[in-house]
N, C-alpha and C positions, 0 to 999 in steps of 0.2 A: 503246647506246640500248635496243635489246631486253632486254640484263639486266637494267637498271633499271628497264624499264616490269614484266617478271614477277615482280620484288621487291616492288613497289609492289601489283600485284594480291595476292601471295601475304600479303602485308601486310594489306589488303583482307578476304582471305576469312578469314585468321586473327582479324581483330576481329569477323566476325561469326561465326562462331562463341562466341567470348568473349562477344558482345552477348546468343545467344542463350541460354549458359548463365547469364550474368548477372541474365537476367527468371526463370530456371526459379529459381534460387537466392532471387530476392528475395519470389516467389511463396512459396516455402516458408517464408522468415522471416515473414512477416504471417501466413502460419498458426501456425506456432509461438506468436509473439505472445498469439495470439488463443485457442490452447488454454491456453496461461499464464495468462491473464486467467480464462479461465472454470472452471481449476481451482482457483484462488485465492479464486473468489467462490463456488464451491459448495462448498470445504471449510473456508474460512479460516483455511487453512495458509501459511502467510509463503516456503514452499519452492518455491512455485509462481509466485514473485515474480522467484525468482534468474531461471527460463528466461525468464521476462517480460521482464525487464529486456535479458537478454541479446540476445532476438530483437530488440528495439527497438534497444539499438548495430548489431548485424548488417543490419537497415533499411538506417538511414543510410551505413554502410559500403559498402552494396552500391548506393545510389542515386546514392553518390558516384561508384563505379567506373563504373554506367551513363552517368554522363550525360559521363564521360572519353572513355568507347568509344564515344561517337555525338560526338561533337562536330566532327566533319567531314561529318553528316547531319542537315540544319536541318529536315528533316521529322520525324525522330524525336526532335530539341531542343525541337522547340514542343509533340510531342506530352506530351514527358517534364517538360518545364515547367508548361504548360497545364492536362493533366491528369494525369498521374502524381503530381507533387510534391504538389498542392492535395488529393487522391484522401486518400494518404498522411496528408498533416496531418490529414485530416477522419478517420481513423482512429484516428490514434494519440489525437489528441481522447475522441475514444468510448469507447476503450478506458480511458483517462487518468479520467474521468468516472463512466464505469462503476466503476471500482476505489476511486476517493474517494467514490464513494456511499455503495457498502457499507462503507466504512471509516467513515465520518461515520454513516449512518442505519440500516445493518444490510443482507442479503440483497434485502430487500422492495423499497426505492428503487431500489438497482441492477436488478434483475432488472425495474421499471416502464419503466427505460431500456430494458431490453433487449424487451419486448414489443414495441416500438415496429417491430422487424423493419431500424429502422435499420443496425444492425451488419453482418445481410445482403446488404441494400441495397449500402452500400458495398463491402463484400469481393464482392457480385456484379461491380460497377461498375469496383472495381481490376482482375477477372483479367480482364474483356473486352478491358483497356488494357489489360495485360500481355500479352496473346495478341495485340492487334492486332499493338503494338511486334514482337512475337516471329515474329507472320508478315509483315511488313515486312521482317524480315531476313532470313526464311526464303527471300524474294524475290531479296532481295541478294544471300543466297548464292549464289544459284543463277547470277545475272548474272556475279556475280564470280568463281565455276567455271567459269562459260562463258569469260569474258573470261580467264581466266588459261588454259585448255586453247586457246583461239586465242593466247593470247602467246606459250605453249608454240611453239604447232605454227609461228606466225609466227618464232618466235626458231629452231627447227629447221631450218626450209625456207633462212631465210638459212646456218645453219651447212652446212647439205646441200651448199652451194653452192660452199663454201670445202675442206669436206672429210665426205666420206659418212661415215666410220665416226661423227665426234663429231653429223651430222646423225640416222643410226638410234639413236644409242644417246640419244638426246632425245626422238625417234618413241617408245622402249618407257618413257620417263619420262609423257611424256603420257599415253601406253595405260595405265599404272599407275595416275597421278591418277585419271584416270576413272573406275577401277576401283574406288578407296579411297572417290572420291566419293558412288557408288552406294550403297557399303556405308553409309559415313557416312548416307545420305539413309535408308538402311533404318532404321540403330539408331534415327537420330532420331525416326523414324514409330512404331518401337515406345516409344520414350520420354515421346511424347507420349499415347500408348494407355495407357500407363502410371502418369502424370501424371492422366489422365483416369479412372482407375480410382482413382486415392489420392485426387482431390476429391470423386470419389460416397462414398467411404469416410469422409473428414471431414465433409461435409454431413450424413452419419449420424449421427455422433459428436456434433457439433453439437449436432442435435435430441435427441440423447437426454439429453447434459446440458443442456439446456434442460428440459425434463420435471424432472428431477433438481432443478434450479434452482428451478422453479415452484413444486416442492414443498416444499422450505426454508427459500422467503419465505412461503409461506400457515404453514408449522410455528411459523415466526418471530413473524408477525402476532399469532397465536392465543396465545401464551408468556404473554404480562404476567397474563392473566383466572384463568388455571388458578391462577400465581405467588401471585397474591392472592390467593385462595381457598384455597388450603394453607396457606400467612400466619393466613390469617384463624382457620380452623378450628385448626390448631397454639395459636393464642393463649387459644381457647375450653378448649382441651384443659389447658393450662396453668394453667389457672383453680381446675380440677380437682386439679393433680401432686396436693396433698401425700397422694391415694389411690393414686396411682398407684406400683411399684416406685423403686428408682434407675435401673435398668436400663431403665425406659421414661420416667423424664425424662432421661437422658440422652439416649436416642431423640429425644423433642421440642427439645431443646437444638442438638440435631446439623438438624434439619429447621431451625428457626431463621435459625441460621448459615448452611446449605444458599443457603434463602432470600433471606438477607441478601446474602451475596454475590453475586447471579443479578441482584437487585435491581440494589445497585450499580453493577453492570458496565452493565445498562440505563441507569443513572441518566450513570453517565459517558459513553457511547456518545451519549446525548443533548445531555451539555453540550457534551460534539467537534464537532455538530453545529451548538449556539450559537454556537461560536465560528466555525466556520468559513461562516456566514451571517452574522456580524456582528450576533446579534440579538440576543446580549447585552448588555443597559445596567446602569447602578449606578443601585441605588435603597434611598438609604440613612434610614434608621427612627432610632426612639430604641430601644435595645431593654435588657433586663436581661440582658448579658455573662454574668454568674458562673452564675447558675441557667441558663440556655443551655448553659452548659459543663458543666456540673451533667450536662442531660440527655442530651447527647452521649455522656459517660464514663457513663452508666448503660444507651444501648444497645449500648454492648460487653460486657455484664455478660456475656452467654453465652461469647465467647470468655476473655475472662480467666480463668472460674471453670474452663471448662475448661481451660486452659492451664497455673491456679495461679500466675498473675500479679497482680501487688497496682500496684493505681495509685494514685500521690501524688500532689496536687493541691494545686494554692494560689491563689489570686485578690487583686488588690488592688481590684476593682471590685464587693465585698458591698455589696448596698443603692443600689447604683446602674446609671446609664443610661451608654449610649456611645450617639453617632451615626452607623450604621454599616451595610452592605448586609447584612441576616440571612443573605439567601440563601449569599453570597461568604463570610462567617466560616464558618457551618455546611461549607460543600463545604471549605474550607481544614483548618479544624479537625477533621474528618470522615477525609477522607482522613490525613491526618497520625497521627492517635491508631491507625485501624486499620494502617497501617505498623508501626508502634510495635510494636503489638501482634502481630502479623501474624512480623515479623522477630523476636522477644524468643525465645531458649529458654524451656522449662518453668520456673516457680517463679524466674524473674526479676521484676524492678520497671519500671514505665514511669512517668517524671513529666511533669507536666503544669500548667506555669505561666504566668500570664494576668497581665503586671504593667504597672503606667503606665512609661513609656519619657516622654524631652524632648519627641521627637519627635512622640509618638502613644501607642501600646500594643503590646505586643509577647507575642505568644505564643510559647512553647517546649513542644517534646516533645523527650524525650528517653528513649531506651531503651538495654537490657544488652547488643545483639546482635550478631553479627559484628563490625558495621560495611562501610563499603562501600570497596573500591577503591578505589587509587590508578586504573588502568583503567577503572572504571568511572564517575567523578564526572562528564567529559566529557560523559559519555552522560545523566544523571543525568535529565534533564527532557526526553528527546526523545521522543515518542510512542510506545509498543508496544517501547519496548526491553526486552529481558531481561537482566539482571544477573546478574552470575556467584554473587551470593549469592541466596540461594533461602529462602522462607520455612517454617518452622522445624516445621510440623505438616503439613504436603501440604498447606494455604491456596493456595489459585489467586490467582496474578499476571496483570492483561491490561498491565502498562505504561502503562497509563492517568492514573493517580492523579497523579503527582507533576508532571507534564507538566501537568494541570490547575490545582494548584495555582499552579506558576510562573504559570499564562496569566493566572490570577486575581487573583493577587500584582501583576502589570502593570496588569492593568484598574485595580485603585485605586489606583498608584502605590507600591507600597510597596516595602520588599524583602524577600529570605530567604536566608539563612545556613544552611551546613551545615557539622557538624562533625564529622569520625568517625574512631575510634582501633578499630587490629583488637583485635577482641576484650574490647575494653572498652565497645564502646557508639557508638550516634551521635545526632548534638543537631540536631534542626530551628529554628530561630529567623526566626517571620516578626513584621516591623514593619508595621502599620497607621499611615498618617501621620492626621497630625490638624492642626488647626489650636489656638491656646492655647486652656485651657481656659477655660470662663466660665460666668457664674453663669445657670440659666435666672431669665427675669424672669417668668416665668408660675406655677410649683411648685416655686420653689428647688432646682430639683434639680443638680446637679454634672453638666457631658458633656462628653466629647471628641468632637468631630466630626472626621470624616474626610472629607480633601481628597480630591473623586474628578476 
C-alpha cells in the first residue's frame, strides 16, 4: 500500500513539473508568434510567415498537452477552459486579422489595428493566466514534495520496522529528495528571474518595432501623391523628348514603366481588398471593345519598344458596342497583355485576339516565352505565389495578377483556359458569356450582353 501510494505522489509531482514547464513553453510560443507577425508586417517578407505559422502549430500542440497534464485538477480545467483557451482564440484572431489587413490594404490598416494597444492587452491578459496556472502548480508542487517526502518517511518507518538496514537506507533516499528538491526550487526561481528578464527584453523589442511599424504606414499613406506627380511631370517631360538625347528618353521610358508598375501593384492591392469586402459588383455598360483594346496595347508601348516586342492584334468587334463591366475587361485584359509582355524574351511577338465566340466573346493573349510548368499550373491563380519562371527583363512580380483575373473571370461567370508549351510559348483564353445577340431597337447598333 505504501509503494503505491509513493508511485502515485511521485507520479503527482512529476506532472507538475511537466505542467509547469508546459505554461513556460506555451508562453514562449505566443511570443514567437507574435514576433512572426510583426516582422512580416514591417518587412513584408513571406519568411516571416514560416516561424508564424509554425508557433501557431506549436500553440495548439502545447495547449493540447496542457489541458492532458491537468486534467485530474478541475481548478486549473476551468481556468484553462474559461480563460486560457478564449484568451488564446482572441489572439490568434488579432494576429490572423492583423496580417490579412496588411495583405488586403497595405502596412497602414494593419498597423490602425495595432494602435488600438489591443495586441498588448491581450498578451498582458494571457501571461497573468499563464503565471496564475504556473503558480497554482508551483503550490502543488510543493504539497506534492511534501506529501511524497512524508510517503517516503511513512513507507521508511514501516520498513524500519521489519528490517533497519532497508528502513536507513530509504531514511538517506528521503534526505536526498529533499535535497534535489531545494535545488530544483532554486533553478526554478532563477528561471523565472530569467523569464522575467526575456519579457522586459521583448516588451522593448515590441515597442521598437512598433516605431519601425508606424513609420512605414505614414511612408506608405504618403506614396500614391509623390507616384503621381513623377507620373505627371515625366509626361510633361515627354512632350518635350524629341529635344531631348536617346539617352534621356530612355531615362523617361524607364521612370514611366518604374511608375507603371508601383501603380499597378497599388491598383491590385486595392482590388484584393474589393474582393475580400465583397464590395465588388458587376456594372455592365455598352462600351466600344476594339478601340478599348486599342488603348490598352498602346499603354504598353514603353515596355514593348523597350523590350523590341511587336504586338498582333485582331478584333471582330470594329465599329461596334458589347455589353459589358469596363472596369472587369480592362483589369482582365490589363493584367494578361502585361504577363504577356512581362514573360516574352527580347524581340519576340505577343498576340492579342478579341473574337465573337457561340457563347459570348472571347479574348486570347498569347505570347513566345518559357511557358509555365507542369509544377507550377496547380499554383497558377493562388495569391502571392511565385513561379519558378521569372520574368525576362528583372520586371517585378507581386503574384497578384493572374489570381485576380480568375476572381474576375468568376464574378461574371465566365471561364479561362491556359495553354503552355516549354519554350514555345503560352495562350491565355478567357470567355465572356453573353446572352444571344440582338438588334438594339433604339440605334440599330449590334451587342452582346453579358450574363452577370
Amino acid at each position: 500500500m505504501g509503494a503505491t501510494r509513493k508511485a502515485e505522489n511521485t507520479q503527482s509531482l512529476i506532472r507538475s513539473y511537466d505542467v509547469i514547464e508546459s505554461t513556460t513553453q506555451l508562453w514562449s510560443n505566443l511570443q514567437d508568434a507574435e514576433t512572426g507577425q510583426r516582422g512580416y508586417m514591417l518587412t513584408g517578407n513571406n519568411e516571416y510567415l514560416e516561424p508564424y505559422n509554425s508557433s501557431l502549430w506549436e500553440i495548439d500542440l502545447e495547449l493540447s498537452r496542457l489541458k492532458s497534464l491537468t486534467d485530474d485538477n478541475p481548478l486549473q480545467q476551468g481556468i484553462i477552459q474559461n480563460r486560457l483557451v478564449p484568451l488564446i482564440g482572441k489572439k490568434r484572431t488579432e494576429l490572423e486579422l492583423s496580417i490579412t489587413q496588411f495583405q488586403r490594404s497595405g502596412s497602414e490598416a494593419a498597423l490602425t489595428i495595432m494602435k488600438t494597444d489591443q495586441g498588448k492587452l491581450t498578451m498582458d491578459t494571457l501571461r497573468t493566466v499563464i503565471q496564475n496556472i504556473k503558480a497554482q502548480e508551483e503550490q502543488l508542487q510543493k504539497e506534492r514534495t511534501s506529501e511524497l517526502e512524508k510517503a517516503y518517511y511513512t513507507y521508511n518507518m514501516i520498513s524500519f520496522a521489519g528490517l533497519f538496514v532497508i528502513g536507513f537506507t530509504m531514511m538517506i533516499a528521503v534526505l536526498t529528495i529533499r535535497k534535489k528538491s531545494k535545488e530544483n526550487r532554486h533553478l526554478m526561481a532563477l528561471e523565472v528571474e530569467n523569464n522575467r528578464k526575456l519579457i522586459r527584453l521583448n516588451e522593448k523589442e515590441v515597442k521598437l518595432r512598433m516605431d519601425i511599424s508606424k513609420f512605414m504606414g505614414n511612408a506608405a499613406h504618403d506614396l500614391r501623391s509623390p507616384l503621381n506627380a513623377i507620373n505627371s511631370i515625366n509626361e510633361l517631360m515627354k512632350m518635350d523628348a524629341y529635344q531631348l538625347s536617346e539617352e534621356h528618353r530612355e531615362f523617361l521610358d524607364f521612370i514611366s514603366e518604374s511608375t507603371s508598375q508601383m501603380s499597378a501593384l497599388i491598383n491590385n492591392l486595392l482590388e484584393v481588398n474589393k474582393f475580400e469586402e465583397g464590395s465588388l459588383a458587376v456594372t455592365p455598360e455598352h462600351i466600344d471593345i476594339h478601340a478599348l483594346l486599342k488603348t490598352l496595347i498602346f499603354g504598353h508601348e514603353t515596355a514593348t519598344r523597350r523590350k523590341n516586342i511587336k504586338i498582333k492584334s485582331d478584333s471582330d468587334f470594329e465599329g461596334r458596342t458589347v455589353y459589358t463591366d469596363k472596369g472587369i475587361f480592362v483589369q482582365i485584359a490589363d493584367n494578361l497583355i502585361s504577363n504577356a509582355i512581362k514573360y516574352s524574351p527580347l524581340g519576340k511577338k505577343v498576340e492579342i485576339y478579341l473574337k465573337e465566340d457561340i457563347t459570348g466573346f472571347r479574348l486570347t493573349v498569347t505570347d513566345q516565352g518559357e511557358g509555365i510548368s507542369e509544377t507550377d499550373m496547380p499554383r497558377l491563380y493562388r495569391r502571392y505565389q511565385t513561379l519558378s519562371t521569372r520574368p525576362t527583363a528583372g520586371e517585378k512580380s507581386t503574384g497578384l495578377g493572374l489570381s485576380i483575373v480568375k476572381e474576375l473571370v468568376d464574378l461574371i461567370g465566365g471561364t479561362i483556359d491556359v495553354k503552355s508549351v516549354h519554350d514555345i510559348g503560352t495562350t491565355f483564353s478567357v470567355l465572356f458569356p453573353n446572352i444571344p445577340v440582338t438588334e438594339d431597337e433604339t440605334c440599330g447598333i449590334r451587342e452582346i450582353q453579358v450574363q452577370n
